[in-house]
Kinemage of the C-alpha trace (Angstrom):
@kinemage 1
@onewidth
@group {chain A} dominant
@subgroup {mainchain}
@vectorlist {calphas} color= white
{ca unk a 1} P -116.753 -67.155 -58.774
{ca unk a 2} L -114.600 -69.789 -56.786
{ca unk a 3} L -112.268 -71.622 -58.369
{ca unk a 4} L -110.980 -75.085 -57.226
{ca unk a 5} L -108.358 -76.629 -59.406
{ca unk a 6} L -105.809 -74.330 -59.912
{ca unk a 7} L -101.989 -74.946 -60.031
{ca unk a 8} L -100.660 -71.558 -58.802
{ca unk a 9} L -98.588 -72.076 -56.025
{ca unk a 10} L -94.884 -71.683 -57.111
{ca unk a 11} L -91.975 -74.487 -56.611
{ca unk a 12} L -93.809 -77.466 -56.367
{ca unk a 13} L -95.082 -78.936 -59.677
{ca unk a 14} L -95.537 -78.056 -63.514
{ca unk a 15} L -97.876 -75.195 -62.379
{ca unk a 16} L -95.402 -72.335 -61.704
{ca unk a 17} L -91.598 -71.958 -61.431
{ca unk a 18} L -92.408 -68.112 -60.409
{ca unk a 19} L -93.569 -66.152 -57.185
{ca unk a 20} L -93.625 -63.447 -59.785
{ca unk a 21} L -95.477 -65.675 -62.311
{ca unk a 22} L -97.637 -66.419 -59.318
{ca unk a 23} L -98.634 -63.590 -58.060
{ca unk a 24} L -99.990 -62.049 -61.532
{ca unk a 25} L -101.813 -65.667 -62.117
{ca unk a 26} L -103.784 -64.261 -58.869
{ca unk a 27} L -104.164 -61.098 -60.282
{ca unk a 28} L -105.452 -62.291 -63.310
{ca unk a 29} L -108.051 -64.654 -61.296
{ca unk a 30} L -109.244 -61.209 -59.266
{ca unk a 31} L -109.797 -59.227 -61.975
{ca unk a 32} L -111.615 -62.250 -63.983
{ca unk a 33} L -114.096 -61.843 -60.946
{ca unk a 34} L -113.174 -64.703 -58.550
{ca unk a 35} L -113.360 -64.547 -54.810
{ca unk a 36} L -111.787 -67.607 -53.763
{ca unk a 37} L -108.925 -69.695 -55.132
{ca unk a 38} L -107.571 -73.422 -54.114
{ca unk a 39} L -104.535 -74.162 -55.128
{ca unk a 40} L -104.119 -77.790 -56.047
{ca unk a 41} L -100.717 -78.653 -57.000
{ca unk a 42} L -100.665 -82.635 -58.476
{ca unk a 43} L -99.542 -85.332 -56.604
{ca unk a 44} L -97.976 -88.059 -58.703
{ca unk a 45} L -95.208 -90.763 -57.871
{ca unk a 46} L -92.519 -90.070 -59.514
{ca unk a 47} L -93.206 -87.144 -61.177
{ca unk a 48} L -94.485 -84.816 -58.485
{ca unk a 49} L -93.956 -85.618 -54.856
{ca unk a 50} L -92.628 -82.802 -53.056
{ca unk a 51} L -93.601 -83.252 -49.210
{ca unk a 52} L -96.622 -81.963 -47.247
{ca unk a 53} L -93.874 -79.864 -44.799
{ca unk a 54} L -92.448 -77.965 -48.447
{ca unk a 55} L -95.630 -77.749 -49.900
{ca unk a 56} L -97.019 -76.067 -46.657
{ca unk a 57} L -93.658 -73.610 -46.195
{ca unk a 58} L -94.494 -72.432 -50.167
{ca unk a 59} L -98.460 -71.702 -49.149
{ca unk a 60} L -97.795 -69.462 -46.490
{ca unk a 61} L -95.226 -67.896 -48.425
{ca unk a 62} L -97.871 -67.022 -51.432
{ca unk a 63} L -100.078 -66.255 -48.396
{ca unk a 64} L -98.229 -63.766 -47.301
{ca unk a 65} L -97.127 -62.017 -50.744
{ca unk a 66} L -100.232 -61.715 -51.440
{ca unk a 67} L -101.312 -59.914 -48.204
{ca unk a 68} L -98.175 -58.069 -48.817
{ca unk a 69} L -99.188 -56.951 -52.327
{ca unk a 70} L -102.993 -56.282 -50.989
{ca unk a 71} L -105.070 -58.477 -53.447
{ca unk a 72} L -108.100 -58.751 -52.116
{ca unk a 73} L -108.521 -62.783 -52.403
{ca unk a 74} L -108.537 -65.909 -50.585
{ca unk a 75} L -106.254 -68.763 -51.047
{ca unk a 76} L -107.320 -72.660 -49.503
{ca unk a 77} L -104.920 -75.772 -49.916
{ca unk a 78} L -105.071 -79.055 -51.588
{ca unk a 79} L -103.543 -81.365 -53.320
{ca unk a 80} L -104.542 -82.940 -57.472
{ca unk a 81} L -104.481 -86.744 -56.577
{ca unk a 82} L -103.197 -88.641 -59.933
{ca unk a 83} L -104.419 -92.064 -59.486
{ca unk a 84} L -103.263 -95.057 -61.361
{ca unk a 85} L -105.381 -98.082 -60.540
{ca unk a 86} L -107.758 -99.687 -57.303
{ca unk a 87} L -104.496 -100.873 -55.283
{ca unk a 88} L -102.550 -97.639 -55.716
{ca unk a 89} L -105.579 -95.683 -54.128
{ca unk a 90} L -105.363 -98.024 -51.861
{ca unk a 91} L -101.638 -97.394 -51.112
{ca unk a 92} L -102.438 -93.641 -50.761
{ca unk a 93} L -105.268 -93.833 -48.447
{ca unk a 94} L -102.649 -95.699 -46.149
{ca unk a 95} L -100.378 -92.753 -46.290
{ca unk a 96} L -102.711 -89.970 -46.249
{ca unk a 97} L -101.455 -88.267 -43.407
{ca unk a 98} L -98.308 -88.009 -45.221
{ca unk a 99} L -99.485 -85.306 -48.043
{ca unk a 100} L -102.326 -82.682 -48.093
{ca unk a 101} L -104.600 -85.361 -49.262
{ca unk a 102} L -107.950 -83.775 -49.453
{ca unk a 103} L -108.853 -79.921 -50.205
{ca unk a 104} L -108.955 -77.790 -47.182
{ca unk a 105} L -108.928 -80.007 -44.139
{ca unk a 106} L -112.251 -81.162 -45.525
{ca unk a 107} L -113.219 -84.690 -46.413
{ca unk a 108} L -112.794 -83.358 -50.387
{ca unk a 109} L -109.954 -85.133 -52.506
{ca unk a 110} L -109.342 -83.956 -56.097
{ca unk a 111} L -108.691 -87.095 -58.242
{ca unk a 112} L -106.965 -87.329 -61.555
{ca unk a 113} L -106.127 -90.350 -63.853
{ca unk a 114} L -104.422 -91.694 -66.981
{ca unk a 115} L -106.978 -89.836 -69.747
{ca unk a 116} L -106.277 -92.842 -72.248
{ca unk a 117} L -105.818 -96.126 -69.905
{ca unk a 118} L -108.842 -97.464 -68.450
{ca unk a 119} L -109.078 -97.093 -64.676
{ca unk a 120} L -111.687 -98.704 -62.297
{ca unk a 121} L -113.094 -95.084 -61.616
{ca unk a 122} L -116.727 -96.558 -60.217
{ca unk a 123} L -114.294 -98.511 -57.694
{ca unk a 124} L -112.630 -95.857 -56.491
{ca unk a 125} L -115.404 -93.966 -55.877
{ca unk a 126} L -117.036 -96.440 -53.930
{ca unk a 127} L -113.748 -96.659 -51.673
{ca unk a 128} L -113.726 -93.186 -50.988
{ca unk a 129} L -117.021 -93.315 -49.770
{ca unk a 130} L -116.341 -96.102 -47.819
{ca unk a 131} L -113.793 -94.433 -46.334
{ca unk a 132} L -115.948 -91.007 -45.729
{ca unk a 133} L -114.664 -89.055 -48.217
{ca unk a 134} L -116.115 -86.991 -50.735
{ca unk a 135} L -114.459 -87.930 -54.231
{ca unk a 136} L -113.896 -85.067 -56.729
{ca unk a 137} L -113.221 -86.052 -60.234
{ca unk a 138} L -110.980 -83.748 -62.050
{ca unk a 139} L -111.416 -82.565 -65.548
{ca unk a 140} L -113.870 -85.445 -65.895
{ca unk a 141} L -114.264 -85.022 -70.143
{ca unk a 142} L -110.490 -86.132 -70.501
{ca unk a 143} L -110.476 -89.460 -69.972
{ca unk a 144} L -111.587 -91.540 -73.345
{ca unk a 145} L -112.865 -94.580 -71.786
{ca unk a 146} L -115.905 -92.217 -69.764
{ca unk a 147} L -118.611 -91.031 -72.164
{ca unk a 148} L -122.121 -89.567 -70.470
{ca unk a 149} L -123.664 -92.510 -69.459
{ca unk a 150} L -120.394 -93.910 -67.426
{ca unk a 151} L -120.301 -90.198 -66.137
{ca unk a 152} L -124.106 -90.253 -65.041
{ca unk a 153} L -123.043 -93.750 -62.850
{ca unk a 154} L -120.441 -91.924 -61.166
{ca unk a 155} L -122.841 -89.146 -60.404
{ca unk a 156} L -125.213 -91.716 -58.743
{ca unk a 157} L -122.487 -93.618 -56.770
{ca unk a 158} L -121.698 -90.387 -55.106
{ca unk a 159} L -118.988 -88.696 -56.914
{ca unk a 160} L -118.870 -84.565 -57.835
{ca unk a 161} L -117.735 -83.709 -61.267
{ca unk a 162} L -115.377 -80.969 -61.976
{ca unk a 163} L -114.682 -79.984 -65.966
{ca unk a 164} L -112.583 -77.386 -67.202
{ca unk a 165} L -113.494 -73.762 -68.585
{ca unk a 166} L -111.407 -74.458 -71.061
{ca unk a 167} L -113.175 -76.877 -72.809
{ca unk a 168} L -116.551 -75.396 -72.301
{ca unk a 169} L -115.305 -73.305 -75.097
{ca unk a 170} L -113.409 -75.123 -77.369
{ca unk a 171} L -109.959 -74.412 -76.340
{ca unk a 172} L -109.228 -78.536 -75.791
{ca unk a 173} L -111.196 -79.350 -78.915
{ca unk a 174} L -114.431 -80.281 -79.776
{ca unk a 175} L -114.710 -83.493 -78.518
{ca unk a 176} L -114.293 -82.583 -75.022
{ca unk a 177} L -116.550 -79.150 -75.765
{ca unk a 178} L -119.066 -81.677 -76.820
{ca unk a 179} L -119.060 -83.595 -74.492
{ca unk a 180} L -119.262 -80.623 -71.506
{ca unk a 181} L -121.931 -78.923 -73.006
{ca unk a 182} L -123.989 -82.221 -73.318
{ca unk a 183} L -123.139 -82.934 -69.050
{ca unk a 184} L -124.087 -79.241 -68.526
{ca unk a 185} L -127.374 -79.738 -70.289
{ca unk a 186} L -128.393 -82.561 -68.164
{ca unk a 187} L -127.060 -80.932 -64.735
{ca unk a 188} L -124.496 -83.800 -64.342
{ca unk a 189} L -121.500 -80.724 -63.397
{ca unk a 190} L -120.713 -79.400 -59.689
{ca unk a 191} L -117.487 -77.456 -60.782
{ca unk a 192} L -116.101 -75.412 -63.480
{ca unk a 193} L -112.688 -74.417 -62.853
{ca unk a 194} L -109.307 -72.890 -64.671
{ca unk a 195} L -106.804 -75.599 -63.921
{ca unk a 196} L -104.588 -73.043 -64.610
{ca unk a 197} L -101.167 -73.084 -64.791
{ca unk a 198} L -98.518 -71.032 -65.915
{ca unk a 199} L -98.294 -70.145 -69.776
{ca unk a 200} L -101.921 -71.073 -70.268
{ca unk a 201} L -105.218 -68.721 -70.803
{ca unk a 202} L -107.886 -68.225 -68.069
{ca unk a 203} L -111.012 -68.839 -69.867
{ca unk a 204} L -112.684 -68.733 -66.929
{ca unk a 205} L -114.775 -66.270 -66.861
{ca unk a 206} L -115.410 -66.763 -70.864
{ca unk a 207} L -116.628 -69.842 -69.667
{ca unk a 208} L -119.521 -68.278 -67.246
{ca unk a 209} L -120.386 -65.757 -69.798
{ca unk a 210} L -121.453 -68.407 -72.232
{ca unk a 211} L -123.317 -70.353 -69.309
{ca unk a 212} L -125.280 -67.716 -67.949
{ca unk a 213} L -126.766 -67.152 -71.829
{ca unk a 214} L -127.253 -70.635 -72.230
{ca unk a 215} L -128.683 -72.099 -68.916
{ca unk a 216} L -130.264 -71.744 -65.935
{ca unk a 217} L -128.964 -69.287 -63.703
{ca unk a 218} L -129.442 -70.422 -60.419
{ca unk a 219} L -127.373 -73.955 -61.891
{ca unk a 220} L -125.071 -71.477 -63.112
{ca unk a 221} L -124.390 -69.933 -59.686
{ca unk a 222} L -124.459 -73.526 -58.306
{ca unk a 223} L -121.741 -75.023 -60.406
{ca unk a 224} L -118.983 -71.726 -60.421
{ca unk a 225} L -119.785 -70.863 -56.607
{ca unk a 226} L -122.442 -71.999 -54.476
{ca unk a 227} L -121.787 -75.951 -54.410
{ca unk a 228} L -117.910 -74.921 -53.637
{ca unk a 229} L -118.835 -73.037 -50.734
{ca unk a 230} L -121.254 -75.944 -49.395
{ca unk a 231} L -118.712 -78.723 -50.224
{ca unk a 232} L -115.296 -76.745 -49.715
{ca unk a 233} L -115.845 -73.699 -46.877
């Protein structure tokens, strides 16, 4: 499995205060089966901003613990966009060289709003393309105002759709378990990750086990690994 929205990387948001924390957080993800790990850490204004030169310096530290601790894993960089309307993406794609920006040094961003105010999503999406990026929507069940069909329109304008393992089995309720299960039947998902951060469960690999029983395989494969290595490596 590859996971792509994680918040592991220590010192530099909400995700872990803790090499220590860090490092077993990795563990975990190993022994769950995963070969591959990017560690998103959010970028909001206000809230989160460290810079792209500290969030770098804390990377290669992890890097390099975990080479020093011999877990066989790798580790790729990004950032969790939080995105609060048309003109602030705007503002950002202005100072993109300023953060990580996109996942990887590809054309990948990882894009996160307000789960109960309504944000111009199929706007954004078109301005990312626009702009030659590849738009990633985060933990796309969250958000209230999107239900299937709005989620389907994305889809077609061109965006991938991440949701979280979590709610593929009921840990964030069963509205947003509903609502997964109904995008997974109709093969509107790319990615299933953890978005883990410290304190909460891994349900990761729960998550595939009640895939692979319940659909296709080879969409199975698709949606935990393959369409991160085509999109992300």
């Amino acid at each position: 499995m590859i996971d792509i929205h994680t918040h592991f990387l220590p010192f530099v948001d909400d995700g872990s205060d803790s090499l220590k924390d860090s490092i077993n957080l990795i563990k975990e993800e190993k022994l769950l089966g995963v070969s591959d790990v990017f560690l998103t850490p959010h970028y909001r204004k206000e809230m989160f901003e460290e810079s792209k030169e500290k969030i770098i310096f804390e990377f290669n530290n992890f890097k390099n613990e975990i080479e020093k601790e011999k877990i066989d894993i790798n580790i790729y960089l990004g950032q969790e966009l939080f995105i609060r309307s048309v003109s602030h993406f705007r503002s950002i794609l202005e100072k993109r060289d300023e953060i990580i920006f996109d996942i990887n040094n590809s054309n990948c961003i990882l894009l996160e709003f307000s789960y109960t105010i309504p944000i111009n999503v199929e706007e954004i999406v078109h301005l990312s393309k626009v702009n030659k990026l590849q738009p990633i929507i985060a933990h796309v069940e969250r958000y209230e105002y999107l239900n299937i069909e709005k989620i389907f329109r994305l889809k077609m304008l061109g965006a991938l759709i991440q949701i979280n393992a979590s709610s593929i089995v009921g840990a964030d309720g069963r509205g947003a378990q509903k609502l997964v299960r109904k995008l997974l039947e109709n093969n509107l998902v790319d990615f299933v990750s953890s978005d883990m951060h410290q304190g909460r469960i891994n349900y990761l690999k729960k998550a595939y086990d009640y895939c692979i029983k319940n659909y296709d395989s080879e969409i199975v494969q698709n949606i935990f690994e393959n369409d991160a290595r085509e999109f992300l490596l």
